[in-house]
C-alpha positions in Angstrom: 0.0 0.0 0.0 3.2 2.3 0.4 4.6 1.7 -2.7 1.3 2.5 -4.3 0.6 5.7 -2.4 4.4 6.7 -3.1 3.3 6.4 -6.8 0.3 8.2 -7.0 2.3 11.0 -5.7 4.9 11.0 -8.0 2.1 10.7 -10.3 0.6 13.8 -9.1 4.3 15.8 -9.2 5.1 14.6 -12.5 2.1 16.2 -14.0 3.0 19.8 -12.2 6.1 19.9 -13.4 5.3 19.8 -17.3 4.3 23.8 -17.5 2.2 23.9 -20.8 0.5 20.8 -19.5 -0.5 21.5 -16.4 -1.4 25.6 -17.4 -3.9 24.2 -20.2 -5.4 21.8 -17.5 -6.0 25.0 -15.2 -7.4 27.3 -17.6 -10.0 24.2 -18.3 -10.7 24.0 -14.7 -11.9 27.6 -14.4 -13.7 27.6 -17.4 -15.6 24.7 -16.5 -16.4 26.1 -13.2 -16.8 29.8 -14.3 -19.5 27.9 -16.7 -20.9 25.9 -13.6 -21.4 28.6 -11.4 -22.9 30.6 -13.8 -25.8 27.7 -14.0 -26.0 28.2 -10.1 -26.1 31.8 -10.1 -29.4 31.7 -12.4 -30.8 29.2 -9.8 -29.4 30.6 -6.4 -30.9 34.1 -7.8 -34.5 33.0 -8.1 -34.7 30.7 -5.2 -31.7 30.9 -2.8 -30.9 27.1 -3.4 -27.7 25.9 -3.5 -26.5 22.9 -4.6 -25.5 20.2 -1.5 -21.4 21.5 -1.9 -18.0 18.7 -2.3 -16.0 20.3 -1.1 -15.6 22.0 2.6 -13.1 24.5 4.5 -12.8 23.5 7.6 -10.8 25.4 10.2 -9.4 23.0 12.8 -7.8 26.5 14.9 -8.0 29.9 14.6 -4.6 29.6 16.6 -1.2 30.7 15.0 2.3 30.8 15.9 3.0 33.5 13.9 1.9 37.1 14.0 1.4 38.1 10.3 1.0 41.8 9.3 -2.1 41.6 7.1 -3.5 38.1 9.2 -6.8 39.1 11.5 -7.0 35.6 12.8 -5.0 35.9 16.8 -7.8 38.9 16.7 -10.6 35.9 16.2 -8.3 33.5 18.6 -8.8 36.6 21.5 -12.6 37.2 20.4 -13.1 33.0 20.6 -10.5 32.4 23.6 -13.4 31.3 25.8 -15.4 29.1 23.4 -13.7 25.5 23.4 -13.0 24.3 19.7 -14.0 20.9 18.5 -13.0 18.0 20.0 -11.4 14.7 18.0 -14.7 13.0 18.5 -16.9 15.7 17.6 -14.6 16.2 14.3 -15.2 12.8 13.6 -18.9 13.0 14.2 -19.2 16.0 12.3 -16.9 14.6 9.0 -18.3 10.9 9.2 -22.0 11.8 9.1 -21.5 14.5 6.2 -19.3 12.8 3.8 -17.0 15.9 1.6 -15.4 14.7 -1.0 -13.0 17.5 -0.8 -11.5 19.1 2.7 -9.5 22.2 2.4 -7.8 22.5 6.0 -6.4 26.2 6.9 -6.2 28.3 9.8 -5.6 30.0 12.0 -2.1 27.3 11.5 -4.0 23.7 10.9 -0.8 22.3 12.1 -1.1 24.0 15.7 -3.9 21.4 16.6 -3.0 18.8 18.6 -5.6 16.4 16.8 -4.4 17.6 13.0 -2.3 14.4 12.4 -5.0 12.3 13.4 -7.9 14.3 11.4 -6.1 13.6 8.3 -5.9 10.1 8.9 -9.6 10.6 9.8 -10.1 11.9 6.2 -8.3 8.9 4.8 -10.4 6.2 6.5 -13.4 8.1 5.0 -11.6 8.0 1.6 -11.9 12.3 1.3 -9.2 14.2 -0.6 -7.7 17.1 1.4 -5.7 20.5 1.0 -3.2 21.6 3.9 -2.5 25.3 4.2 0.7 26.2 6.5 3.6 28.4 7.2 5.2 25.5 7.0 7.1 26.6 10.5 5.3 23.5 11.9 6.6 21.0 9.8 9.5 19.1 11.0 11.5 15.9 11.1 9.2 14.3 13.5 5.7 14.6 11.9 7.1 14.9 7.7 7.2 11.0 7.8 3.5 11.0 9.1 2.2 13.5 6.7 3.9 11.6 3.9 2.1 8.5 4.5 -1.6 10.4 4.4 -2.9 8.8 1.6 -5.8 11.5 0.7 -3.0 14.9 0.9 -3.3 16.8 -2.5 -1.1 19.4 -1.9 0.4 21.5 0.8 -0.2 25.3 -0.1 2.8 27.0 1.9 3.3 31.1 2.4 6.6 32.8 1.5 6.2 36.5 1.3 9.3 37.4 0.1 13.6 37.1 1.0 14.5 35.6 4.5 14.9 39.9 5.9 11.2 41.0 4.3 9.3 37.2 5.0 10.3 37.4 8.8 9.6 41.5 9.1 5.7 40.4 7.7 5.3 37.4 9.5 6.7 38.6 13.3 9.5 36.0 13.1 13.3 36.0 13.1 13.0 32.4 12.1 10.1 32.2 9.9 11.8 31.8 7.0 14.9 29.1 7.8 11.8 27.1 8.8 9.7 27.4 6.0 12.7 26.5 3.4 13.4 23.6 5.7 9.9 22.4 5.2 10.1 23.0 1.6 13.0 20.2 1.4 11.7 17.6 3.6 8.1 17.9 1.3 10.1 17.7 -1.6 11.9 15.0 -0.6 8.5 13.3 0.1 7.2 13.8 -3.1 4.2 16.1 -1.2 3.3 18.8 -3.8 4.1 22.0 -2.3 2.6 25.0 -3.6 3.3 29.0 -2.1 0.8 31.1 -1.6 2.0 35.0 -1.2 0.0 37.9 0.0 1.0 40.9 -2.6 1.4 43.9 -0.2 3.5 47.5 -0.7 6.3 45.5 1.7 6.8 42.7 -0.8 5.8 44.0 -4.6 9.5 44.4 -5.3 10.6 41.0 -4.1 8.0 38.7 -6.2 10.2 37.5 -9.0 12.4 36.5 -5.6 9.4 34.6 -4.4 9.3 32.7 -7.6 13.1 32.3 -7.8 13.4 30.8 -4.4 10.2 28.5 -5.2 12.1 27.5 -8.6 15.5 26.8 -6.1 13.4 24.6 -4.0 11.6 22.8 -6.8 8.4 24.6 -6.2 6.2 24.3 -9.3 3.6 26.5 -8.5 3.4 30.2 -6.9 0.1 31.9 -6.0 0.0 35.7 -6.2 -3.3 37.0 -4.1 -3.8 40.6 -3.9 -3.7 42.3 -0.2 -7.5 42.6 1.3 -8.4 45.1 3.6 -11.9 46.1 5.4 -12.9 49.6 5.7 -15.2 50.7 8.6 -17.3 52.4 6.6 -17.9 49.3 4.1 -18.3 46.7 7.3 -21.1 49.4 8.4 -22.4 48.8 4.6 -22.6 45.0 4.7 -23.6 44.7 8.3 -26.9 47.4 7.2 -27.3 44.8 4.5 -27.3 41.5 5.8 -29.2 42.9 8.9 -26.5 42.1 11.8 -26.8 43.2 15.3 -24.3 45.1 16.9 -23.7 42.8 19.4 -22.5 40.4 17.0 -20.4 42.3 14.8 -17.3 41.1 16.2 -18.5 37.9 16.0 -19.3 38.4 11.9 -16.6 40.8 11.2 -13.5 39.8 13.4 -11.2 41.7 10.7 -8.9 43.9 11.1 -10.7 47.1 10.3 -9.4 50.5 9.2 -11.0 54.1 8.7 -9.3 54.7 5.3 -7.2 53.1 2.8 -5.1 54.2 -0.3 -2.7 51.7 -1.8 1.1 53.1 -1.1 2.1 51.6 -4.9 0.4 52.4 -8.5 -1.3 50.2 -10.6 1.9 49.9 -12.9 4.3 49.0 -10.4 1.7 46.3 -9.7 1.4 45.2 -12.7 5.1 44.9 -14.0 6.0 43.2 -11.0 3.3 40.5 -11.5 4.7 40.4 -15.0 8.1 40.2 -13.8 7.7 37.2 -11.7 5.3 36.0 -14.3 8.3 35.9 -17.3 10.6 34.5 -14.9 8.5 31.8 -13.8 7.8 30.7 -17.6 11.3 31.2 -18.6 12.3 28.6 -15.2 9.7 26.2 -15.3 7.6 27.2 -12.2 3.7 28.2 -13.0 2.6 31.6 -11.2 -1.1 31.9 -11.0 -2.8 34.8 -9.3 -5.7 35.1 -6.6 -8.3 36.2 -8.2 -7.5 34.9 -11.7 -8.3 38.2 -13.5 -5.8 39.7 -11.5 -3.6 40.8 -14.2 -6.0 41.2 -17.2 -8.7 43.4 -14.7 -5.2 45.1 -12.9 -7.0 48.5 -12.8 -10.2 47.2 -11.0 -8.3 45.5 -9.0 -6.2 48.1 -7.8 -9.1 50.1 -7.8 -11.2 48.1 -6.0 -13.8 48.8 -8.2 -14.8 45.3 -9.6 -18.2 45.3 -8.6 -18.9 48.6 -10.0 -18.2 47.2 -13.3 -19.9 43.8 -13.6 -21.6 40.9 -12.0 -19.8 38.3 -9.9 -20.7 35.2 -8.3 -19.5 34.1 -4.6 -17.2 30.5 -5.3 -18.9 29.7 -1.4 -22.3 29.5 -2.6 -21.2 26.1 -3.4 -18.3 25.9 -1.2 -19.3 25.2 2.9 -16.7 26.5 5.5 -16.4 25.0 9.1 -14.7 27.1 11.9 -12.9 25.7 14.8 -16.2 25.6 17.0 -18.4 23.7 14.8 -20.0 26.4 13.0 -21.3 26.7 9.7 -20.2 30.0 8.0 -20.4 31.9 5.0 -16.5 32.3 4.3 -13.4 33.9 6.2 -14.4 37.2 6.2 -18.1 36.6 6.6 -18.6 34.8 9.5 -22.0 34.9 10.3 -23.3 31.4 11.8 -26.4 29.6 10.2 -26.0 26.8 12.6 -23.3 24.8 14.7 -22.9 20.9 13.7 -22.6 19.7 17.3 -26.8 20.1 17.1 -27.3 19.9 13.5 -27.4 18.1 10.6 -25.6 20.0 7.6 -28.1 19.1 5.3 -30.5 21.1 8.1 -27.8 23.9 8.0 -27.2 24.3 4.5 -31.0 24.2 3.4 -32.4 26.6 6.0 -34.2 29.4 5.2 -31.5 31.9 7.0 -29.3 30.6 4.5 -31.4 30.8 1.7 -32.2 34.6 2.1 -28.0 35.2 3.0 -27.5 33.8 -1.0 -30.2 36.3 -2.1 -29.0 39.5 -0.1 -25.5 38.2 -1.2 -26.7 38.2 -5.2 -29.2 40.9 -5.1 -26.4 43.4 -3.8 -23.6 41.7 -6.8 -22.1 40.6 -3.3 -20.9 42.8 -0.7 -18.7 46.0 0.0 -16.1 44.1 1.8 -16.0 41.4 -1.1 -14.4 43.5 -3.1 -11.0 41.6 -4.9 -12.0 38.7 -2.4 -10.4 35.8 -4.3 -13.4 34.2 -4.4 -15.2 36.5 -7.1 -16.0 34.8 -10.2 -17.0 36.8 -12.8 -20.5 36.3 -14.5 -20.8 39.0 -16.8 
């Protein structure tokens, strides 16, 4: 059973590492589901239905060993420090009576719960597919050997925001970044397809062909560019007016961290030849750079801009994607957390079929999302 696993993951490397291959293959994948959700969006628009989703994001923690500079989640930690998260046998309720074909497992850092090893294993007894996202600051000699033998890991998306001095100045560590190069090697080594994910910010735009040199040094096939989000008050006050939240729950709904104003410190062209840069380099070295959302670069301006939703209609990918926070709950996305129900007294069918929910996908539609959606990586554009 080793050597078969061992082979499916070299399988799975093999096809990540042919560029043209593997480029074609994505821009399939988000044309089949820009056409799929555009079928949902007709539906979801008249009724509020939403088909029953495959794939999940479950939180295990909102805990983290690091201290990131654009990260709001130790502020959700202090808001939930009293409220105990799941247990193992509650996760295994939860994940056994709702079969997911597809678990995305993120933080918080997933690898700062004591149960994570063994809710992977969970996910393999079920036969589900998972997604690890990491610093990779967690990942060491004692547990790689475990995580190599998890027969249902895709991928591990890791973060790198820049060189060892700019990495460890965003992410509140001296050490950060030895760590997550360490981590790199011992996945590689694995055959574990690593992926980085980098948060584009004016700290880091001149260091992301760097990010995609180091990923091509480490035999990182694929970088992930996303675009810095940030919440303005006056555009929480919008969306908490529209989807009718008290105020004693905003800082359950909008734990973020929230700012009166905000003008980007760098122009839309230095954004856009530096996502070029690393772009050339990464074609010219054999490592694929994708960007967060995927118009990134041909809607640059917009994005920048924030003004997406002013100029067409977008769908929410979570209308058929579920997400599960560290307590059981059922919530829109990240930034949305607004609970429709906690699994440790309901049946996720019951959640995700409710009429709260229902009327949530309207509002959400009705408005072409909300203010603080704007350049979420989640938009999809219909029109």
């Amino acid at each position: 059973m080793k050597m078969v696993h061992k082979l499916i993951q070299k399988a799975r490397t093999a096809i990540t590492k042919v560029r043209p291959v593997y480029n074609v293959a994505r821009k399939i994948y988000y044309r089949q589901e820009r056409k799929y959700l555009k079928e949902i969006y007709s539906r979801t628009l008249k009724t509020g239905d939403a088909p029953f989703p495959e794939m999940v994001i479950f939180e295990p923690t909102a805990r983290c060993n690091l201290k990131c500079k654009m990260c709001f989640f130790n502020r959700l930690a202090q808001v939930k420090k009293d409220v105990p998260e799941l247990t193992m046998e509650e996760i295994k309720e939860i994940f056994t009576k709702n079969r997911f074909k597809k678990v995305n497992l993120i933080g918080g850092e997933p690898m700062m719960h004591h149960n994570i090893l063994d809710t992977m294993k969970l996910f393999d007894s079920l036969g589900m597919k998972y997604d690890l996202a990491t610093n990779g600051t967690l990942i060491n000699a004692i547990n790689i050997d475990t995580l190599a033998q998890m027969k249902g890991l895709v991928s591990v998306g890791m973060s790198l925001d820049g060189n060892q001095e700019m990495h460890n100045e965003i992410r509140g560590s001296p050490v950060a970044f030895q760590r997550t190069l360490e981590a790199f090697k011992m996945l590689h080594q694995k055959g574990i397809i690593t992926n980085i994910v980098s948060v584009v910010m004016k700290e880091n735009l001149p260091y992301l062909k760097d990010i995609v040199k180091i990923a091509h040094e480490n035999g990182i096939k694929s970088v992930w560019f996303e675009i810095e989000r940030y919440y303005i008050k006056n555009e929480i006050a919008q969306t908490q007016s529209l989807l009718k939240v008290r105020d004693e729950d905003k800082d359950d709904v909008f734990p973020l961290m929230i700012i009166d104003e905000y003008t980007r410190a760098y122009s839309v062209d230095e954004l856009k030849t530096s996502l070029q840069e690393a772009q050339e380099y990464g074609k010219k070295n054999g490592v694929n750079v994708f960007f967060y959302p995927d118009y990134l670069l041909t809607q640059v301006n917009d994005c920048h801009a924030r003004t997406l939703r002013r100029n067409g209609r977008f769908m929410c990918r979570f209308i058929n994607r579920a997400r599960i926070d560290p307590y059981g709950n059922v919530i829109h996305c990240g930034q949305l957390r607004k609970s429709f129900g906690n699994l440790k007294g309901k049946s996720f069918k019951e959640i995700w079929t409710s009429q709260e929910y229902k009327e949530f996908r309207l509002n959400l539609l009705n408005h072409n999302l909300m203010p603080i959606c704007e350049t979420c990586l989640n938009m999809v554009k219909i029109n």
